[in-house]
C-alpha positions in Angstrom: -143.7 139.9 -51.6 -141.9 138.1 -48.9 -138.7 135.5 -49.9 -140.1 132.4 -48.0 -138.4 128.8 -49.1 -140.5 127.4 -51.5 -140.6 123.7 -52.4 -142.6 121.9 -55.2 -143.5 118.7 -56.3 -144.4 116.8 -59.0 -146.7 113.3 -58.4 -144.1 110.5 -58.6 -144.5 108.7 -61.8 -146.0 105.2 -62.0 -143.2 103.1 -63.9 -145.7 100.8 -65.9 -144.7 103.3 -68.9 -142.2 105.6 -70.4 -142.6 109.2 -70.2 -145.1 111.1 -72.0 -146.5 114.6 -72.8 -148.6 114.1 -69.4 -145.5 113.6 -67.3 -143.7 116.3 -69.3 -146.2 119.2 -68.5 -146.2 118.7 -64.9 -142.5 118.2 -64.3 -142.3 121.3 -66.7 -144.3 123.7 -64.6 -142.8 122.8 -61.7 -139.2 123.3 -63.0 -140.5 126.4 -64.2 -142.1 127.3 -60.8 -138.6 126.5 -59.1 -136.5 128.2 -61.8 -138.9 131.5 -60.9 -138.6 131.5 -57.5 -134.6 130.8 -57.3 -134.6 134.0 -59.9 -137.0 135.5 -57.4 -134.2 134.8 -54.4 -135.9 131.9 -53.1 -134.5 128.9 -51.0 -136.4 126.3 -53.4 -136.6 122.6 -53.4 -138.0 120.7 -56.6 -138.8 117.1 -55.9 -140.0 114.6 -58.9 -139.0 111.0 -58.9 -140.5 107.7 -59.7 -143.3 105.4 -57.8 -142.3 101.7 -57.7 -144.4 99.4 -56.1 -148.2 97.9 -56.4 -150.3 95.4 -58.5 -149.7 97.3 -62.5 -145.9 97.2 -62.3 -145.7 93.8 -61.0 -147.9 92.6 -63.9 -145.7 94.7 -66.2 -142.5 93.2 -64.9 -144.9 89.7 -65.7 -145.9 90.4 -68.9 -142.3 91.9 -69.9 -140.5 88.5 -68.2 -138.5 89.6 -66.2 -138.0 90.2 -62.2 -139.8 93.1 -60.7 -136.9 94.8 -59.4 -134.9 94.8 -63.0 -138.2 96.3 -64.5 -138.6 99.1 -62.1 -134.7 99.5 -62.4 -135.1 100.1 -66.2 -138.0 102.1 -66.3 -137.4 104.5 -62.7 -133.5 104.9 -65.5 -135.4 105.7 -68.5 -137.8 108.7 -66.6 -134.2 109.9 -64.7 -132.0 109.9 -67.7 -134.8 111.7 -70.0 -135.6 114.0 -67.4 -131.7 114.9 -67.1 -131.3 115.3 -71.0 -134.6 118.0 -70.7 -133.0 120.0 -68.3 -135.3 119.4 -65.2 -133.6 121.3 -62.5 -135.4 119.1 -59.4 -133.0 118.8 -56.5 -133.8 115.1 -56.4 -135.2 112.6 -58.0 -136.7 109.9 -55.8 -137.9 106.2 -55.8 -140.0 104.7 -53.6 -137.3 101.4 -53.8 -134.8 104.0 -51.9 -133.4 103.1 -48.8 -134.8 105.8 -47.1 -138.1 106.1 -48.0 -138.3 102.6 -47.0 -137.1 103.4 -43.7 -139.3 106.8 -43.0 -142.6 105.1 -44.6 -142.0 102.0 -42.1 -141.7 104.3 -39.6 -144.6 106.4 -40.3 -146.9 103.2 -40.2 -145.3 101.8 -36.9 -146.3 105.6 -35.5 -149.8 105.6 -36.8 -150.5 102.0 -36.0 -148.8 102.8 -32.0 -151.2 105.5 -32.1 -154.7 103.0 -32.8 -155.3 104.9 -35.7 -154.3 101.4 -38.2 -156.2 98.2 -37.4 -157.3 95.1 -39.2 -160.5 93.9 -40.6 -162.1 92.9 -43.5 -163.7 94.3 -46.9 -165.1 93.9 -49.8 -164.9 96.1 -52.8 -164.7 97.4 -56.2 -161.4 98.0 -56.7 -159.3 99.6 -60.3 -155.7 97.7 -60.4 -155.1 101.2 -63.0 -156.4 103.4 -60.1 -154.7 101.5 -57.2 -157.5 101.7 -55.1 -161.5 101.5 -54.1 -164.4 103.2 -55.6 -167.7 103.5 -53.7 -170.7 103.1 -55.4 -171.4 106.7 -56.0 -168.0 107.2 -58.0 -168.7 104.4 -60.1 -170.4 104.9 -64.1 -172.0 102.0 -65.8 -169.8 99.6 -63.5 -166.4 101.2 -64.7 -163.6 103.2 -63.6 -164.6 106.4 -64.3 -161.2 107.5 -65.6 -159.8 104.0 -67.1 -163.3 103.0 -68.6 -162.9 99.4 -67.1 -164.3 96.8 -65.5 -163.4 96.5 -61.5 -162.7 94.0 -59.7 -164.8 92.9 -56.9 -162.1 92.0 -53.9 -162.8 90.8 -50.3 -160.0 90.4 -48.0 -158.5 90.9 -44.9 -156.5 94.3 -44.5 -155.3 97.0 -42.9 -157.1 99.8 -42.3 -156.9 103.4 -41.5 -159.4 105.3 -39.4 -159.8 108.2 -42.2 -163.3 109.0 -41.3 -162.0 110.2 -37.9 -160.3 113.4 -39.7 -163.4 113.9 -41.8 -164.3 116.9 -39.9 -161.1 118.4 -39.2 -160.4 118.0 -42.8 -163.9 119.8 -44.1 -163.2 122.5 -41.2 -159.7 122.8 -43.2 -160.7 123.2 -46.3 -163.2 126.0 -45.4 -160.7 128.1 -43.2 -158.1 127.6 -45.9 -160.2 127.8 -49.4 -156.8 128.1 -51.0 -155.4 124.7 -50.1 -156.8 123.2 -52.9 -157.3 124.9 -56.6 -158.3 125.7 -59.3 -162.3 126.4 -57.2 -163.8 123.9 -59.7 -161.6 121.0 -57.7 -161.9 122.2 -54.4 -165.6 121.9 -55.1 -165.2 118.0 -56.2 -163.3 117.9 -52.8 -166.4 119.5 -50.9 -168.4 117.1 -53.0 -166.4 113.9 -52.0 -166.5 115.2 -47.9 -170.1 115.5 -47.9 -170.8 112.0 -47.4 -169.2 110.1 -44.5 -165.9 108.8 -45.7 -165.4 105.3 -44.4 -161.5 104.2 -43.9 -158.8 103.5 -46.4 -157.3 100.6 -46.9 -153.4 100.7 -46.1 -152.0 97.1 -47.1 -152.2 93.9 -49.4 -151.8 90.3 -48.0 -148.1 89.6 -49.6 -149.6 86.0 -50.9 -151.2 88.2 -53.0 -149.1 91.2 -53.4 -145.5 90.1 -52.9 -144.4 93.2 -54.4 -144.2 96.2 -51.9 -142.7 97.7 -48.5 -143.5 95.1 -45.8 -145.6 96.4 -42.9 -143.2 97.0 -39.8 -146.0 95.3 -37.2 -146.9 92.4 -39.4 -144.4 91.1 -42.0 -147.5 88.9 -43.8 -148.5 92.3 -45.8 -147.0 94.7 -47.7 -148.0 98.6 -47.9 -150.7 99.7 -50.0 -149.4 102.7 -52.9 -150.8 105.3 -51.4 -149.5 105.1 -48.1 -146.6 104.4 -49.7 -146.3 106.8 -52.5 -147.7 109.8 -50.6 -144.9 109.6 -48.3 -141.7 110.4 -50.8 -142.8 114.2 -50.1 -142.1 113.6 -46.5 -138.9 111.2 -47.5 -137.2 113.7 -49.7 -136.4 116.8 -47.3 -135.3 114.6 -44.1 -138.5 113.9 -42.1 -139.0 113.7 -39.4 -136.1 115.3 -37.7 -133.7 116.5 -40.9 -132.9 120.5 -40.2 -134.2 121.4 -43.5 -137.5 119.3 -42.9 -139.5 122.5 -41.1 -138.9 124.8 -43.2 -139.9 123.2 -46.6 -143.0 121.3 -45.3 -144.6 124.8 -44.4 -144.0 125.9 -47.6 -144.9 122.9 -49.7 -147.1 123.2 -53.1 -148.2 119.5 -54.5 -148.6 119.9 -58.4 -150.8 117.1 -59.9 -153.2 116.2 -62.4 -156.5 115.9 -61.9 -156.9 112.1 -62.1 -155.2 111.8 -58.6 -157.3 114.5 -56.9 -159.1 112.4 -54.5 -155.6 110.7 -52.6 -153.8 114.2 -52.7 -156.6 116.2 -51.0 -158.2 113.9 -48.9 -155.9 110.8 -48.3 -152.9 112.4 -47.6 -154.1 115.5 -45.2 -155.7 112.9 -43.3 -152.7 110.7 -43.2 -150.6 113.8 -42.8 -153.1 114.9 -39.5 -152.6 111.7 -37.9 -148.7 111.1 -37.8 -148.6 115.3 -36.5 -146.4 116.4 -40.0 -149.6 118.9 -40.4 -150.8 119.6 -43.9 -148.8 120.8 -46.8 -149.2 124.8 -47.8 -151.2 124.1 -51.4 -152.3 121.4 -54.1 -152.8 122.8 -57.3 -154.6 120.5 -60.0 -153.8 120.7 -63.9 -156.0 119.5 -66.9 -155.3 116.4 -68.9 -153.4 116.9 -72.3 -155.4 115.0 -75.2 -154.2 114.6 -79.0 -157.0 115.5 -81.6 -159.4 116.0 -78.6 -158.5 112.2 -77.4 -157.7 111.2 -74.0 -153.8 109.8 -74.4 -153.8 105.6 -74.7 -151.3 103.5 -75.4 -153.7 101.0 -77.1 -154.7 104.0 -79.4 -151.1 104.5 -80.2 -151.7 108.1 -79.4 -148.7 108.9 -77.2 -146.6 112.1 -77.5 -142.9 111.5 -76.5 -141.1 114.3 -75.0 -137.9 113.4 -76.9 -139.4 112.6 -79.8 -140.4 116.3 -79.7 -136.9 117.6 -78.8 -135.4 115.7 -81.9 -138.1 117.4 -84.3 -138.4 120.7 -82.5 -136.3 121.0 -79.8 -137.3 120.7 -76.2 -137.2 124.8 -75.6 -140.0 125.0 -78.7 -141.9 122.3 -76.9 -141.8 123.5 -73.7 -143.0 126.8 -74.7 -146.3 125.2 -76.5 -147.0 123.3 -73.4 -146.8 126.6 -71.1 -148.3 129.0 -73.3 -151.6 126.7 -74.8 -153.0 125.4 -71.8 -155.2 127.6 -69.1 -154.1 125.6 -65.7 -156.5 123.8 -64.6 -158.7 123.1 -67.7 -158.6 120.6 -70.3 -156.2 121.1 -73.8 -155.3 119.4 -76.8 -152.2 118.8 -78.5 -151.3 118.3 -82.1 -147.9 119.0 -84.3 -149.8 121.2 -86.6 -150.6 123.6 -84.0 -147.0 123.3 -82.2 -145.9 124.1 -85.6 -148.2 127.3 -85.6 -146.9 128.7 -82.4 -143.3 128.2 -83.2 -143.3 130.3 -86.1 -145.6 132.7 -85.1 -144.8 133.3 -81.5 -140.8 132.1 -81.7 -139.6 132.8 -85.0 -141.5 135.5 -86.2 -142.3 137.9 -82.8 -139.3 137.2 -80.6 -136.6 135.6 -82.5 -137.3 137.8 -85.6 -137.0 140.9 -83.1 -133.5 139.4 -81.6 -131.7 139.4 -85.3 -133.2 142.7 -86.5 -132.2 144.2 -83.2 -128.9 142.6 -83.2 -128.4 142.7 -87.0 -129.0 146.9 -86.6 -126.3 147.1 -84.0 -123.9 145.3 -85.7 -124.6 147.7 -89.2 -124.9 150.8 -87.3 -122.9 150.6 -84.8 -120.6 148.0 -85.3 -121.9 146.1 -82.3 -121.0 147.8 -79.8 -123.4 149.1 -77.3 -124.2 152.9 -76.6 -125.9 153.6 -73.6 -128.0 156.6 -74.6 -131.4 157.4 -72.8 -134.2 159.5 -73.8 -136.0 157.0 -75.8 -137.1 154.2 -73.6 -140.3 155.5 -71.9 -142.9 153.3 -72.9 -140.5 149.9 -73.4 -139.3 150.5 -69.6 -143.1 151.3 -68.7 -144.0 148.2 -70.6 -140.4 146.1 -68.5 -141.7 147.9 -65.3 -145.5 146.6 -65.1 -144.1 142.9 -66.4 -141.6 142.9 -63.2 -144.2 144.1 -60.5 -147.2 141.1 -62.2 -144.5 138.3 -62.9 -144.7 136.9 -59.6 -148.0 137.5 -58.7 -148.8 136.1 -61.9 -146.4 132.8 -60.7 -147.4 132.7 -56.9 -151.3 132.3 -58.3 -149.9 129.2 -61.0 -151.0 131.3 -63.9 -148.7 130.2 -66.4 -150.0 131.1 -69.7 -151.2 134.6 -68.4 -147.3 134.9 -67.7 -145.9 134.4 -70.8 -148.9 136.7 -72.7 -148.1 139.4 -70.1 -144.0 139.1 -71.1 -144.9 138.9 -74.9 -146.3 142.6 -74.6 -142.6 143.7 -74.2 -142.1 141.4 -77.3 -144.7 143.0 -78.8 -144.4 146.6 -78.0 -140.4 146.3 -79.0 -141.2 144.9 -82.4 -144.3 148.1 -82.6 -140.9 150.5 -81.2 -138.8 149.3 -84.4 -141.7 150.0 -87.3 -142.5 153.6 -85.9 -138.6 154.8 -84.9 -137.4 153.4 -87.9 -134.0 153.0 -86.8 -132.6 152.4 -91.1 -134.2 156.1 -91.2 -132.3 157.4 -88.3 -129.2 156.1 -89.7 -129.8 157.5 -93.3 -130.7 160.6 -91.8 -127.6 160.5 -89.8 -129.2 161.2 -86.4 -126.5 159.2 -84.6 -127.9 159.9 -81.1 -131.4 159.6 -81.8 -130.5 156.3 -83.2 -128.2 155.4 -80.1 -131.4 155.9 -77.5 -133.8 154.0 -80.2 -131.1 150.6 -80.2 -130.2 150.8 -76.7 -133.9 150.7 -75.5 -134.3 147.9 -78.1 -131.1 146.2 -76.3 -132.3 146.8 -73.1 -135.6 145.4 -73.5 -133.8 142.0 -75.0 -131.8 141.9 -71.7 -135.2 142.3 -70.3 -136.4 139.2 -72.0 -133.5 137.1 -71.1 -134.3 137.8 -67.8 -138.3 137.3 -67.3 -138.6 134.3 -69.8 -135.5 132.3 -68.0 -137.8 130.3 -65.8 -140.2 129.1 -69.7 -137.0 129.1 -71.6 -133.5 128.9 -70.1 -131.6 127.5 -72.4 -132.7 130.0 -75.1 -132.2 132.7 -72.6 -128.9 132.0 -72.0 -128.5 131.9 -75.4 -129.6 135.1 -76.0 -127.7 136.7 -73.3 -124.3 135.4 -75.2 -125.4 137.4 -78.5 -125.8 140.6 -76.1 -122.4 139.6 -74.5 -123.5 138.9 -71.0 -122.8 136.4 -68.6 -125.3 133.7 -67.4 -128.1 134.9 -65.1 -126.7 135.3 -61.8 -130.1 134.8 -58.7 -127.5 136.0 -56.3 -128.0 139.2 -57.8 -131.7 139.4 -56.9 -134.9 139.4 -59.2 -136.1 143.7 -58.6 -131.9 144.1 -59.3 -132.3 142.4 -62.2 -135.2 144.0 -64.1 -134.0 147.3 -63.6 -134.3 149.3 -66.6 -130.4 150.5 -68.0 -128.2 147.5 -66.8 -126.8 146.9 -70.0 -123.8 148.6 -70.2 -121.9 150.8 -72.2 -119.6 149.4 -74.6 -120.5 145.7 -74.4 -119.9 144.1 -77.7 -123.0 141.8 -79.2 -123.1 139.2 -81.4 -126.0 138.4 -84.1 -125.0 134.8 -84.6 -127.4 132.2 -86.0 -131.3 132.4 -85.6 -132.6 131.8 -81.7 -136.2 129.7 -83.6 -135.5 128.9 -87.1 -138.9 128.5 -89.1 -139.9 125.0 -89.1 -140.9 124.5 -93.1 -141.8 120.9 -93.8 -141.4 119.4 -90.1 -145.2 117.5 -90.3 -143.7 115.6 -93.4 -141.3 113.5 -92.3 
């Protein structure tokens, strides 16, 4: 598998409310997508950040009473300061209020507009202020937003447009010679679906009499830039377009990551978009499920929302992340509740891995006073077991297949705890077969190394953790990912450490 840079994204995050589970799972596969491919020896950007301008957050800045620019302030701080405390390791976080993205989106339009591809004209519509944007007919149920269940609102203005339809074709063509530019299938087909009528132009801009609130439009200062040809553009923004040395070779390796609610803009808007101001279209957009609570799409009004540090208080973040990673299939559907976060984290963490860390450890330290002996003869089916984890890890990773990952690791977890029950190491010991018993805790050892190394990208702080008790020093990428997962690294010698309980079992959590 070749080392090509690899950059990811998250969808900026509309700052009309504080982060939730939603905003958490995304930014969380991507980290873990970066974290991977850094292991892996990858060049890797991670881009999240925040989007800042339309009609909802200048009506929350309204209802809140205060100016528009302290709202986004506060909000864009409280997304960047809780994404910092969860250990996101993005290379930036952006805003669409940043100098810069001021200056390349301005520029874009002025190209695209130079070009005759942006002119003005009227139109009426049905239009979702949650949505920020149109519906035709087709797309709307019972005269609602299909996603937000609420009324729209009929508009007719003058605006901006851009000539979308003309990249129709190209972008169908696309699509078909590059089925893999949009996934899961069952959302390329909702793609296909939406192309196969004509398409009709999008409307760019909002007359600042009624939209004060937005990035003024370079060739007519009496509008302000609709959000999506705003918005959109941060991916462009953040790695130096047009002419920044790094822009090149990112772009051609570029991955969206997104849920499925803003499906439409990623894969048709923005190729389109993309196709007319010659960037050429990004490598991949890959489109998640929506997380639920008791089978119920997430509301504020319901009072339903799951708060990623709320979780981190009661559970820590590591435990949370893991649930999120490990329960949903990408690309469908889950639901959350505590009861069955609490499930996982004592049968998964505490029980299968972080029980097999302090019997492993706690052995070591009783039999051989923690030091380890680097004996072989008994590791063949744990290193058979390391070995097919390290050839499907990033196969499993390159195809977004993020639960599949951690089940294919937990078979090393698995097959170490099965290794313990039938050497029976206490036997060994009793028995007084010293090497026997040598070979039995250093393949055990070995394959904890092993784990430190493959679950890094789901769990690094734990990982790192762990690597301490064995006495090792943090994960070094330099070293290279098929260096790393070598069977027999751990030397000779190194002195472990038991130390306190990686995933204490959570008792009475759900009570409080």
């Amino acid at each position: 598998m070749k080392k090509e840079p690899f950059y990811i994204t998250t969808p900026i995050y509309y700052v009309n409310a504080e982060p939730h589970i939603g905003h958490t799972y995304t930014t969380v596969l991507a980290d873990t997508l970066a974290r991977f491919w850094r292991l892996y020896g990858c060049d890797v950007y991670f881009l999240t950040g925040t989007d800042e301008h339309g009609d909802k957050i200048m009506q929350a800045a309204k209802k809140e009473g205060v100016e528009t620019q302290a709202y986004v302030d506060r909000i864009a701080g409280i997304f960047k300061s809780t994404f910092e405390e969860l250990g996101f390791s993005n290379n930036r976080f952006i805003r669409t209020t940043d100098a810069d993205h001021v200056k390349v989106v301005q520029g874009i339009l002025q190209k695209v507009y130079d070009k005759g591809d942006i002119y003005f004209g009227s139109y009426g519509g049905y239009y979702c202020v949650g949505c920020e944007r149109f519906y035709t007919e087709k797309e709307i149920v019972d005269g609602k937003c299909p996603d937000h269940q609420t009324e729209l609102q009929y508009i007719s203005e003058k605006n901006y447009f851009f000539k979308m339809s003309s990249y129709q074709d190209w972008l169908i063509k696309h699509i078909e010679q590059n089925p893999s530019f949009v996934e899961p299938e069952a959302h390329r087909n909702k793609v296909a679906s939406f192309l196969s009528e004509p398409l009709g132009d999008l409307c760019i801009s909002r007359p600042k009499e009624r939209l004060p609130w937005g990035i003024p439009l370079p060739f007519d200062s009496n509008y302000v830039t609709y959000v999506w040809f705003d918005a959109l553009i941060n991916y462009l923004t953040a790695i130096g377009y047009p002419n920044g040395p790094n822009f090149r070779k990112y772009w051609d390796n570029c991955y969206h990551l997104i849920a499925k609610d803003i499906l439409i803009p990623h894969a048709i808007y923005w190729p389109t978009m993309l196709k007319a101001m010659g960037a050429g279209p990004y490598k991949g957009l890959r489109v998640h499920g929506w997380w639920q609570v008791d089978e119920t799409k997430i509301s504020k009004s319901l009072g339903n929302v799951v708060r990623p540090l709320d979780m981190k208080a009661k559970y820590g973040f590591e435990s949370f992340r893991y649930f999120l990673l490990r329960e949903m299939s990408f690309g469908l559907d889950s639901s959350f509740n505590e009861e069955l976060l609490v499930e996982r984290i004592n049968s998964d963490l505490a029980n299968d891995f972080g029980n097999l860390v302090s019997r492993v450890l706690g052995m070591t330290e009783q039999y051989q006073d923690g030091i380890v002996h680097k004996v072989e003869g008994e590791e063949g089916r744990l290193q058979a077991i390391s070995q097919d984890i390290s050839e499907e890890l990033p196969k499993l990773m390159e195809a977004f297949r993020f639960r599949k990952a951690i089940l294919k690791i937990w078979e090393l977890v698995t097959g170490s705890n099965a290794f313990v029950e039938e050497s029976a190491p206490w036997v060994l010991n009793k028995e007084g077969k010293t090497d026997q018993l040598a070979g039995v805790l250093y393949s055990l050892l070995e394959s904890l190394r092993l784990l430190s190394v493959f679950l890094t990208p789901f769990m690094p702080e734990t990982c790192a953790k762990l690597r301490t008790k064995l006495g090792l020093q943090a994960l070094d990428n330099a070293v290279g990912y098929n260096e790393l997962v070598k069977w027999g690294r751990l030397k000779d010698g190194v002195k472990i450490e038991k130390g306190a309980a990686l995933f204490p079992r959570i008792e009475a959590a759900l009570e409080d």
